[in-house]
N, C-alpha and C positions, 0 to 999 in steps of 0.2 A: 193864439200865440204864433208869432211870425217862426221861422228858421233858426234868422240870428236869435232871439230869445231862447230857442231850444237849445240850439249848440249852447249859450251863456250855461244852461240850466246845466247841463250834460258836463260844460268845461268844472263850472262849480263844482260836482257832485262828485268830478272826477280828482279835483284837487284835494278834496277833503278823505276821499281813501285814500291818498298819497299820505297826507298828513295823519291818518290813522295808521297808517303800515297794511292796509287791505288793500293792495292792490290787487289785481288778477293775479298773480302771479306766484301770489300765497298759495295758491291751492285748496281754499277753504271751502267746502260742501257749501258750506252756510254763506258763501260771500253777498247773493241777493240779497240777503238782510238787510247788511251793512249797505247795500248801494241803495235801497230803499230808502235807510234812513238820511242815509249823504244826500238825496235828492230833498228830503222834507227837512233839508237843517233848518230854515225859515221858520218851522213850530216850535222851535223851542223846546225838546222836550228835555234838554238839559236843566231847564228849568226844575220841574220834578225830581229831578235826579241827585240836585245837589240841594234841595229843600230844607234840609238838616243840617248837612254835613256840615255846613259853612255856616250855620243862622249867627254866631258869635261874632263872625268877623264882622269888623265895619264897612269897611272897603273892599267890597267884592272884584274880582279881577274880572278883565271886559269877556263879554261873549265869546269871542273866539278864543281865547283860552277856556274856558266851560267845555264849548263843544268840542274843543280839541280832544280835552281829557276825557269829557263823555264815550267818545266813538272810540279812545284808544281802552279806553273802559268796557265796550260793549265788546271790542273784536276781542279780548282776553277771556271773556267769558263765556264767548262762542266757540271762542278755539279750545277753550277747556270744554266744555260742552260733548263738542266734535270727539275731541280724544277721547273721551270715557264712554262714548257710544264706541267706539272703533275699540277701546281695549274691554268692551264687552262683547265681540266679535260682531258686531253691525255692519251689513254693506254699503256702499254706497247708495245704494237706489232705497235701503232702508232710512240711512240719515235723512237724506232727501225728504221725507215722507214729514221731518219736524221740521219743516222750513215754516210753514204758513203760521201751523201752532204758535212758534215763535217770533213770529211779528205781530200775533196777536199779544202774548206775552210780554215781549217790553214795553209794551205803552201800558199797560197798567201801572197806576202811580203807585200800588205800594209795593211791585215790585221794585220802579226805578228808584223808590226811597229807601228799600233795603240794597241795592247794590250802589247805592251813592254812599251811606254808612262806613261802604269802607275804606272814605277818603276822610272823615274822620280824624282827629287825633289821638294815634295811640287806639286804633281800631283794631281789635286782637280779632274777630270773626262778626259775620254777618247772622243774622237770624234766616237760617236754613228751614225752619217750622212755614213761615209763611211762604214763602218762594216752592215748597214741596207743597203747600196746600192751595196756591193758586194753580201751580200747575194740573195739580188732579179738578179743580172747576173746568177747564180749557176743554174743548172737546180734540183731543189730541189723542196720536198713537199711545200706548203706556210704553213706559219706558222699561229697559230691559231689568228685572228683578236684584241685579248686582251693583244695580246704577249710581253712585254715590255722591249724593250732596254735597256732603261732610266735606270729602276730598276734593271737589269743584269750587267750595266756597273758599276754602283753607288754601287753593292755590291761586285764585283770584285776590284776595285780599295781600298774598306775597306780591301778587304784581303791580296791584295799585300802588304799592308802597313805590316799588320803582317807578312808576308813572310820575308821583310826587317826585321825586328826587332826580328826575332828569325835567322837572321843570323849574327854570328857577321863582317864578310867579307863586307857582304851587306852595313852594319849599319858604316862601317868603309867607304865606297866610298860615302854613303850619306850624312856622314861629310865633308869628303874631297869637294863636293860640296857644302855643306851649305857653307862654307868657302872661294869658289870664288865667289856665286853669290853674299855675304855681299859684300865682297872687290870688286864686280865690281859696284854694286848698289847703292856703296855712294861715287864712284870714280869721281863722277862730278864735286864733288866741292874741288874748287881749294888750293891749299896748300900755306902757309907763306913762304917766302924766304929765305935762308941759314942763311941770320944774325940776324933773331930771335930765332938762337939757337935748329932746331927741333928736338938735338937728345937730349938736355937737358929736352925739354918739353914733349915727347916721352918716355924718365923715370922715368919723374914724374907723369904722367900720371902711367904708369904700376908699381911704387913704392904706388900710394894710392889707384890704384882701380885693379889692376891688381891680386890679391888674393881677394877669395871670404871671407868675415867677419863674421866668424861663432860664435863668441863669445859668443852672447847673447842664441844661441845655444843649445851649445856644447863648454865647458869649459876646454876642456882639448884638442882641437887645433889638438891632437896627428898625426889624419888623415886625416885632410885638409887643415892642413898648406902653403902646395902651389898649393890648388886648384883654377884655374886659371877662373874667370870670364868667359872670352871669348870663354871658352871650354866647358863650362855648361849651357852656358845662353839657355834658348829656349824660342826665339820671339814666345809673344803671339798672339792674333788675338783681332782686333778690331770692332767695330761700332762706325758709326758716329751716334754723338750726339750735334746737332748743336741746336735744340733746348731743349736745357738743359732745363731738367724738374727733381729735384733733387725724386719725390713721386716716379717716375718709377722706381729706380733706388734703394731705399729703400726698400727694401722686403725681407722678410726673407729667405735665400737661399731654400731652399726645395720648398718653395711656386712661389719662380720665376722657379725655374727648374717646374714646375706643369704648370704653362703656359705657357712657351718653347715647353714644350710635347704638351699640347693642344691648340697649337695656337692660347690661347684667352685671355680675359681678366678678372677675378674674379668679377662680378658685385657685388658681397657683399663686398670687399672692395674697388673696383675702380669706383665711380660711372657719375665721371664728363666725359664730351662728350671727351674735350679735349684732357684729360688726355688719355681715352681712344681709341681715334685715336693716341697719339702719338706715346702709347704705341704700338701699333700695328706694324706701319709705324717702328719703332725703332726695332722690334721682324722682322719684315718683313726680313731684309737687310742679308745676306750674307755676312759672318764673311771673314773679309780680315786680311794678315800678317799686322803686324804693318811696318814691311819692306817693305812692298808697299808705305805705309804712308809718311815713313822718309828719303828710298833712294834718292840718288840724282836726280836721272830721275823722281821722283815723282811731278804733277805738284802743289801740297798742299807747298805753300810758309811757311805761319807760321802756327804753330798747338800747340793743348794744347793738350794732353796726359793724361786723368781723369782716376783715378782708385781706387780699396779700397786698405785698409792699406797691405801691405805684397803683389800685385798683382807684383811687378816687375817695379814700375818705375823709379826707382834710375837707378837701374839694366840697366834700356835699355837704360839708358842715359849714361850712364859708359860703357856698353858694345859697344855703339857707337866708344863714345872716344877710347876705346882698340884696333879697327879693324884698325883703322888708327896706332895705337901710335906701334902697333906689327908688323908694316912694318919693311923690313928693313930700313937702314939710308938712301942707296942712293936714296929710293923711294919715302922719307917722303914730298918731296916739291912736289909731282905730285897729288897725291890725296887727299880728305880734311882733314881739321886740324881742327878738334872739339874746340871750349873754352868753357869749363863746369864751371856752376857758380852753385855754392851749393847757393843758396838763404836764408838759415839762417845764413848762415857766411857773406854774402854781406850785410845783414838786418842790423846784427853785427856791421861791421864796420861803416857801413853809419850813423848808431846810434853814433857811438863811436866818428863819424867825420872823420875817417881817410880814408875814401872816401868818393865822391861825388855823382857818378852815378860808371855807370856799367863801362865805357871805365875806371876810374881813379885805379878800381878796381883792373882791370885786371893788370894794368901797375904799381899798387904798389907793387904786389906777391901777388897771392890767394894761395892754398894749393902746387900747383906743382911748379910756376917756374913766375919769373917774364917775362911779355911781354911790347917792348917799347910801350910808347903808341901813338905818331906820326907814327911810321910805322904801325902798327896796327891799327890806324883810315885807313890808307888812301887804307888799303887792306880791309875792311869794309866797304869802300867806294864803292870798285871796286866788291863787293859782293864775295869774295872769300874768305870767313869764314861762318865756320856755329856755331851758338848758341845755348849753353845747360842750359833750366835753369829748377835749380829742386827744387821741392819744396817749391811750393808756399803757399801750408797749412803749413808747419812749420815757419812761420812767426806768433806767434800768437798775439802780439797785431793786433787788427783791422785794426787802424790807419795806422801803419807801413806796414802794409801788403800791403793794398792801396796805398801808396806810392813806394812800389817795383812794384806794379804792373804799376803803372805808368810809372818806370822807362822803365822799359818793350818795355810798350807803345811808350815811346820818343826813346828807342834805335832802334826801327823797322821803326820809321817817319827821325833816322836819316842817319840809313845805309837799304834802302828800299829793298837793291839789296841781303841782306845776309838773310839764311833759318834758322827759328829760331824754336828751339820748346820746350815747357812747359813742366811740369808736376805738378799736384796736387791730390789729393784725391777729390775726387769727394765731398763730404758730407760737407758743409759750403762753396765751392766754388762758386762765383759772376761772372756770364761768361760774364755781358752785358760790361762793360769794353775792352777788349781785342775781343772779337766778334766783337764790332763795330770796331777794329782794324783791323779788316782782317783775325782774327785769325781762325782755324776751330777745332771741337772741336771731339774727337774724346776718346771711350769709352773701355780701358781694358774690357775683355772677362776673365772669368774664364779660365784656362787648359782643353784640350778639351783630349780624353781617347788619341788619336796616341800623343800629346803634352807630356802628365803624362808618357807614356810609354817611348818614344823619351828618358826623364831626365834620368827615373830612369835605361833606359841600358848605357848612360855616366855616370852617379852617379857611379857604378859599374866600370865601364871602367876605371875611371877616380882616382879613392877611394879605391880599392881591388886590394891586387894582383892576377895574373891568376889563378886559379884553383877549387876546391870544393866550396870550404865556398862561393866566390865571387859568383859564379850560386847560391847557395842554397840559398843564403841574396838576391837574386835579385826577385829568384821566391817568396819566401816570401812574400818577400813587394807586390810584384803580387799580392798574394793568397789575401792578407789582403786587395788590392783596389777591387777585384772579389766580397769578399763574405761580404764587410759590404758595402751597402748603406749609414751610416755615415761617414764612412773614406774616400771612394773616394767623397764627396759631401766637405770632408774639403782638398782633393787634389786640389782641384780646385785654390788653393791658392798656389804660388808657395814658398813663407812662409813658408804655414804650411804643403809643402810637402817637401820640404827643410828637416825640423824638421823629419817628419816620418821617411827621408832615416835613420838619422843621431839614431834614436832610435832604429833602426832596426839594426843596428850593434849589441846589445847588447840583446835587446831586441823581443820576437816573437809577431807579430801583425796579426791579429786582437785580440787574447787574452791578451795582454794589452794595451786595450783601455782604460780603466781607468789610465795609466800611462801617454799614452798618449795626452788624455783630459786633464791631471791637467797638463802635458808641455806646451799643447796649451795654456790655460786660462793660464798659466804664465806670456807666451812668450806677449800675447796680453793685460794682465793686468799693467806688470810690467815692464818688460825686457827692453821692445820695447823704450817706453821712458827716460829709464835709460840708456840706451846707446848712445843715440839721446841729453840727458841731457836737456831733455827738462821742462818748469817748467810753470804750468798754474800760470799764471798773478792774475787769480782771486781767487785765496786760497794762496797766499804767505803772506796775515794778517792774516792770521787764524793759530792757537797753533794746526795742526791736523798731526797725525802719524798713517797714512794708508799705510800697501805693499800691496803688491799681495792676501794677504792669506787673510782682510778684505774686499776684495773687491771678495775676492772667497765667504766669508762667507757672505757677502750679499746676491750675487746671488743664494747661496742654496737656502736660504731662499725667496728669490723670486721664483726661478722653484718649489720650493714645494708648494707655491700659487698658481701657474698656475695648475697644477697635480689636484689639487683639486678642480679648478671651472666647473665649466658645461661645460666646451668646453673640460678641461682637455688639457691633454700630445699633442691632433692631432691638438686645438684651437691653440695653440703658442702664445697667445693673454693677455695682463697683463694692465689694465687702469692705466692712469697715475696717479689717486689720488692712489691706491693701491701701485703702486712700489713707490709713495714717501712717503708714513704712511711705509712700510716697510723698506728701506732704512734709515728712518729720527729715526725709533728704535733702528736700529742695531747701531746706533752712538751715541745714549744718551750715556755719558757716557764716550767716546771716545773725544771726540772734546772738546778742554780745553777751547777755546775763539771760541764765532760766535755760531749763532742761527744752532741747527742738520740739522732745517728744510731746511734752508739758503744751509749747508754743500751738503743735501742730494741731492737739485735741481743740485748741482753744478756738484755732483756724476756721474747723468741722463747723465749729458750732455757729461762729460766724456768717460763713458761708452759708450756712442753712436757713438762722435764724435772723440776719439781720440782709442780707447782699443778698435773698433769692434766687441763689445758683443752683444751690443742692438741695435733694430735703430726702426724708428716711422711710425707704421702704418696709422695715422691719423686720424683723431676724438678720439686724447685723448690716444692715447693707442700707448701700445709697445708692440715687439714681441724679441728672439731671434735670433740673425743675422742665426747662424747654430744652426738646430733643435739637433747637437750632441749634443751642452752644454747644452739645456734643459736636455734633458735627463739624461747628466752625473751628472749637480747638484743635480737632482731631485733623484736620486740616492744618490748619496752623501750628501745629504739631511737625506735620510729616512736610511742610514748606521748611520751619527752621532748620530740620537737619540738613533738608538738601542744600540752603542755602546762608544760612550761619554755621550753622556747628560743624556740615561737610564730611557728616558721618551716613550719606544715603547720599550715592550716586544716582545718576538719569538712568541707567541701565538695572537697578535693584527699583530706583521709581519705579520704572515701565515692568519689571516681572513681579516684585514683591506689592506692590498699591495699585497699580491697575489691571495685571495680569488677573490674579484672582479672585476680583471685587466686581469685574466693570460688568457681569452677571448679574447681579447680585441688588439688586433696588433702593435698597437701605445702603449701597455705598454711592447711589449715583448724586447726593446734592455733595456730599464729602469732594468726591473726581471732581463737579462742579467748580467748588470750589478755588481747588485746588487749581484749576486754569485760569480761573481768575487771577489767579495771585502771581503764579509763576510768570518768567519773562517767555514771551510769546513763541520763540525758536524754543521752546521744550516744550509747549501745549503742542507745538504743530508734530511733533514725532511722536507724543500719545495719541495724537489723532489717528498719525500714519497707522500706527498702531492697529486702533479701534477697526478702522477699516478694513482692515485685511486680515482682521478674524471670520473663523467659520462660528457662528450658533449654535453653540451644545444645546438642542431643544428640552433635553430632560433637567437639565439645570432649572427650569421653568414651568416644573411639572408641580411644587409646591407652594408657589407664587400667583399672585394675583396680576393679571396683567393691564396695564395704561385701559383697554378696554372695557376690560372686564368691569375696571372700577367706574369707568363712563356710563355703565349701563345698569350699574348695581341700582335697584333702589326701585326700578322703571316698575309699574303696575300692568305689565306685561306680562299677555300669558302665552309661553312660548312652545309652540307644536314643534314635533322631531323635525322639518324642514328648517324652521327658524334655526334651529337649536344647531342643524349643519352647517348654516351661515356663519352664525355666531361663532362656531369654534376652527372654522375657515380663515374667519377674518382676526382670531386670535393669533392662529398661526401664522398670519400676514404682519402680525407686531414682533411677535416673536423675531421671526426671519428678521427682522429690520431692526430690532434693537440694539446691536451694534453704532446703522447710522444714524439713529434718534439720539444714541449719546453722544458719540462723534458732533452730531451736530449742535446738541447742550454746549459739550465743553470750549467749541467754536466762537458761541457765542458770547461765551465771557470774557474773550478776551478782548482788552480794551482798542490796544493798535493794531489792528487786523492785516493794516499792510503791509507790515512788517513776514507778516504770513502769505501773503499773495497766491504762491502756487497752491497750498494748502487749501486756501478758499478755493480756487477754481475747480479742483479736484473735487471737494465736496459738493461743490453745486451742482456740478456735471453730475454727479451719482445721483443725488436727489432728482434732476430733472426725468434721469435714464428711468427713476423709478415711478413714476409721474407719466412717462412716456409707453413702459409697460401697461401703463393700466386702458387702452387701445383694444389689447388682445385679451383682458379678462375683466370681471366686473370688481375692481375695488372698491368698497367700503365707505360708506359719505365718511366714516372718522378715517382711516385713512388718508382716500385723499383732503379733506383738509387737516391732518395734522401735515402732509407734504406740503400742501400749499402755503400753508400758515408761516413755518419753517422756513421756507421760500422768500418770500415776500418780506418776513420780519426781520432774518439776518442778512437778507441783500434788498434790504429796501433800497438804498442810497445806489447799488449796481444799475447802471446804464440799461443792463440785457433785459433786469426781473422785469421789468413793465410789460416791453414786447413780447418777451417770454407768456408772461400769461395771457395777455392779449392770445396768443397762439394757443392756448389752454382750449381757450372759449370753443375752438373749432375741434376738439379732442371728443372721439363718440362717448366715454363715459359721463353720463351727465355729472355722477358726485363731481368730476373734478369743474365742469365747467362753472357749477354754484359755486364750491368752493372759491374761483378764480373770481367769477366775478364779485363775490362777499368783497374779499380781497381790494379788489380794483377799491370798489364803493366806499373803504375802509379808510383806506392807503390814503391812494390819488385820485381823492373827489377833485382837490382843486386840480387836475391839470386840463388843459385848455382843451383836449379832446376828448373828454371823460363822459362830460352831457351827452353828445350823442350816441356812446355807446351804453350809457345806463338806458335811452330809450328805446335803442333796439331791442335790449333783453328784460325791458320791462311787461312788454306783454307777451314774453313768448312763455306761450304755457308749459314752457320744458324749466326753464331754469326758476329755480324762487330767489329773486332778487330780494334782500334783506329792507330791514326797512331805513338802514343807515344808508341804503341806497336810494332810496324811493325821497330822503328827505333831505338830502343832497340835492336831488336832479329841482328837488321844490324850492330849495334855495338860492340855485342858482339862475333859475326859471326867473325867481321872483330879482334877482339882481338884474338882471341882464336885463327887464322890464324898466 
């Protein structure tokens, strides 16, 4: 082999740990590995690797996608590897020692076919038994006694998920599988025979549920007019909840996600034994597909499907019906044949007379298409149909409701052999009924982060055409579930993440979240029922004209009660004589016939039970379903006075709302807010403000601080040296919280120039702070939370570029990474960028990211 082939070999070998993110400059013990294998891409050993994963697809994507994902596969496994030797206190010249072991180790095939498994669809873990039992064959170091598979596999398998989903190839084969394992899953149950007509009932089916219903929305249709159901849905995950307990189930989202994390249960509000085992027993269980649940191979005969308002149940009952009705024609008699019954249209007529039960229903014409009803008893005889019934809470009288549910009941005692399954809203549901039927009952989950990710790259796929904008809207909505804790806490709703994509076309999120708050409370006050037409029984004698916007004006005025009791903004906590003296004011006045008080009870109920605002903590009291709408009313709140009613001056603003909050953590998205909204000459004198406070450090003595929570979690065993650092660099956030909010509420606001000296001022602080870090060792979170801050709210400033440019030569390395992430981030495209991502690509000081590394390969390969 001549020179030039060597350089060829070396050039190649070098491109593909660019493309992996292994450059030198990772810093990875183990990087030999990975340059071994970048030099033998030629073997194919991705072959092995993906052996499995993919055998279903038909059309495998070319090579270098394979090896791409392969080698970004192996360096995630290394680098977990790395870590858990190092957090079993391992030295360098110790890891060193499993270099060789481990290139003998990947090339065994049934290693590489257990870490390929976890590209998979819907790969919940890898088999850790083989992988621990070929290692002990190896003639290898042993590993250190604490050493954890478990934890190695279980974080590898999180990261291939993202591997898939920043590829778009990837993310295209793992649809194409999502889509035979549906259609094999529910291919048990048996289909109707040619003279019931299935291609007529097949277009009726995809003529009412076959486009997704954005109306209530998004009003102008323009962009999802033929967005297809079945291409967007993503099957949630479930728990069983058989013994329905509706108190557990009741909590205000922030506070169950609180004991989710710590696997326990609040003994200040849960006090009962029962309550408290159930709760546990019910937290215990491992979230299953609801596709497990419903396919046909599944052995759960009949099932109720409970969930909150907007979680997706219509959805997954209609999405059922579409995987069958999107067959072709000749196929539609082999696999099942859905019969979906909207249950307030069946309530309907059965009220109306013009059915009797459920068979007379079906056989008179429901929405799609009529079915005879002699042949269709005697094929529900033979158990070769399956049943869809939805919505059992929109039946609101009581009585009637009761009696569909009976019908229910008599339709499962008459055809015992057909698979039937429910759906209701959890909150006023009666499960003994149907339970003593046989039923099982089973609990919608919120959007779990791979689920929320999963939507929003089809949302995009699906909604955009290819090129800029489509990426730039997609990373957006990213950046916006990243960096607010309320926003992905209301993604969890596939509703109200529905709404986010759809405002994100238009709109940049997380900076308007107040746009997006008053969409939500819309959508959930108003919208919802008005498209649904739905009409409470018990205010239809009352002369009352309430929309959306009095029932927003209530809740200000309740979040601004809560803000001001002793538990405040982090209590979430409101008694129930207080929201009805509140509520029962806000209507004097309002309500033409019928006692306020009367109106106001009626209000509660609504608001809890139907509009999921409120819901009941018990002993008397209510809370906030999402801590967002606290905060935004409460907001929204303390803007109307200043700026409608004109009963809060800018001087009680600044001493009474930020003087004794901007401390305070649980009022910092409230301030947030609140600069959003206000006109920008009164953000910028709260700013002045913020700035030229001193730090009361003991304010912060029962407080968890920005770091502390960055670090919570780490499998980190921290010696008294550490532990100095650590509470060092605590007090490095502390000190600076002031200009961490200052620089939040900066950023909300919309016309910045308007504020000009304002900005300068702040910049200048932050750089001085940036510039300090020279003479002592700042914090890598530190300097990039300065950096970050920097670069994000003066992106578009002239200075920030050279500015950091001048970072790069700063002796503290944290800032120089930081600076250069930044650059790599920012201003890949600008015309001088390439040569500086190569200068700091192999210097062994900085770790150039790998959104750097795949930049410099893009542009490399353009300019080629």
């Amino acid at each position: 082999m001549n020179w030039s082939e060597i350089a060829e070999d070396l050039e190649r070998s070098s491109d593909w740990l660019i493309i992996w993110g292994a450059t030198k400059t990772a810093e990875l013990l183990f990087q030999p590995i990975l340059e071994e294998f970048a030099k033998d891409t030629g073997k194919d050993f991705a072959k092995d690797f993906f052996r499995d994963a993919l055998k279903k697809v038909i059309h495998l994507p070319e090579q270098d996608v394979l090896k791409e994902a392969y080698g970004k596969a192996l360096k995630e496994f290394l680098q977990l590897i790395e870590q858990e030797l190092i957090d079993n206190h391992c030295q360098d010249n110790q890891i060193r020692e499993y270099i060789n072991p481990l290139k003998h180790f990947f090339v065994r095939e049934d290693v590489a076919a257990v870490l390929g498994h976890a590209f998979e669809l819907d790969c919940k873990s890898i088999d850790t038994r083989i992988i621990n039992e070929t290692w002990k064959e190896l003639t290898a170091p042993s590993l250190p006694e604490d050493f954890d598979w478990e934890l190695v596999s279980k974080l590898y398998v999180r990261a291939i998920k993202k591997i898939i989903n920043d590829s778009e190839k990837l993310r295209s084969i793992h649809t194409a599988q999502a889509q035979i394992e549906t259609a094999s899953s529910i291919k048990d149950l048996v289909g109707i025979p040619p003279e019931f007509n299935l291609r007529t009932y097949a277009e009726g089916l995809q003529e009412q549920y076959g486009t997704v219903k954005l109306e209530s929305l998004d009003t102008t249709g323009v962009y999802y007019s033929d967005l297809k159901l079945w291409k967007i849905f993503i099957p949630q995950n479930v728990r069983e909840c058989q013994e329905f307990l509706p108190q557990v189930y009741e909590l205000p989202k922030e506070h169950g996600r609180r004991l989710r994390d710590k696997g326990q249960v609040d003994e200040a509000e849960i006090t009962e034994a029962e309550l408290d085992r159930y709760h546990r027993a019910y937290r215990s269980q491992v979230n299953r597909s609801i596709l497990e649940i419903v396919a046909g191979n599944s052995p759960v005969q009949k099932v109720v499907i409970l969930g909150d308002p907007g979680a997706g149940k219509s959805s997954l009952l209609q999405y059922l019906a579409l995987i069958w009705a999107e067959l072709p024609i000749r196929d539609l008699a082999v696999p099942p044949t859905p019969l979906l019954v909207e249950l307030r249209t069946y309530a309907r007529d059965r009220q109306a007379g013009t059915c009797k039960d459920i068979l007379t229903f079906l056989h008179g014409g429901n929405i799609t298409c009529r079915l005879d009803q002699q042949q269709l008893h005697d094929k529900l005889k033979a158990g070769q149909a399956i049943a869809l019934f939805d919505g059992i809470d929109e039946v609101f009288d009581p009585a009637l409701r009761d009696e569909v549910v009976t019908d229910i009941h008599r339709f499962t005692n008459d055809y015992p052999q057909v698979r039937v399954i429910a759906t209701s809203r959890w909150l006023g549901y009666k499960v003994q009924k149907l339970r003593g039927a046989g039923f099982q009952h089973f609990m919608l989950q919120d959007l779990e982060d791979e689920q929320i990710e999963g939507f929003i790259q089809r949302w995009h796929d699906l909604t955009f055409p290819v090129g800029a904008d489509k990426e730039r809207k997609r990373d957006r909505l990213q950046k916006a579930l990243r960096e607010s804790k309320s926003i992905r806490e209301l993604a969890g709703n596939p509703l109200l993440l529905t709404m986010m994509a759809i405002l994100n076309r238009h709109q940049e999120l997380p900076r308007d979240r107040p746009e997006l708050y008053n969409q939500a409370s819309r959508v959930l006050l108003h919208q919802w029922d008005v498209e649904r037409l739905l009409e409470d029984p018990q205010l239809k004698d009352w002369k009352i004209s309430l929309d959306y916007k009095d029932k927003q004006g209530m809740l200000r005025k309740v979040a601004h009660h809560m803000q001001s009791s002793a538990k405040g903004l982090a209590g979430n906590i409101i008694s129930a004589t207080d929201l009805e003296n509140i509520l029962t004011d806000y209507l004097r006045g309002i309500v033409e016939k019928g006692e306020p008080r009367m109106v106001a009870r009626q209000m509660i109920y609504q608001l809890r039970h139907r509009n999921f605002i409120l819901c009941y903590l018990g002993t008397d009291s209510y809370a906030f379903v999402h801590q967002a709408f606290l905060e935004y009313f409460c907001a929204w709140e303390l803007v109307w006075q200043f700026e409608k009613e004109k009963t809060l001056t800018l001087e009680r603003f600044k001493n009474e709302v930020f003087a004794p909050h901007w401390q305070d953590e649980s009022w910092h998205e409230v301030l947030r807010l609140i600069s959003g909204t206000l006109d920008p000459k009164f953000v910028a004198e709260m700013i002045d403000y913020l700035l030229a406070q001193q730090v009361d450090k003991s304010v912060y003595s029962q407080q968890e601080t920005l770091l502390q929570r960055r670090t919570r979690g780490r499998k980190t065993a921290l010696n008294s040296a550490r532990k100095k650092v650590l509470n060092r660099r605590n007090e490095e956030w502390i000190e600076m919280s002031n200009l961490f909010l200052a620089a939040k509420c900066f950023a909300e606001v919309r016309n910045k120039q308007i504020i000009s000296s304002t900005s300068t001022q702040l910049m200048k602080r932050i750089q001085s702070e940036i510039e300090k870090s020279n003479s002592y060792s700042m914090g890598v979170e530190m300097a990039t939370e300065l950096i970050f801050i920097l670069s994000t709210i003066w992106q578009d400033n002239d200075e920030t570029l050279p500015y950091l440019k001048k970072c790069l030569t700063m002796s503290n390395v944290n800032v120089q990474r930081a600076a250069i992430q930044s650059i790599s981030q920012i201003w890949q495209d600008e015309t001088d960028i390439l040569p500086l991502l190569k200068q700091y690509q192999y210097d062994n000081i900085l770790d150039v990211q790998l959104t750097a590394a795949q930049s410099q390969k893009a542009r490399s390969q353009s300019n080629t």
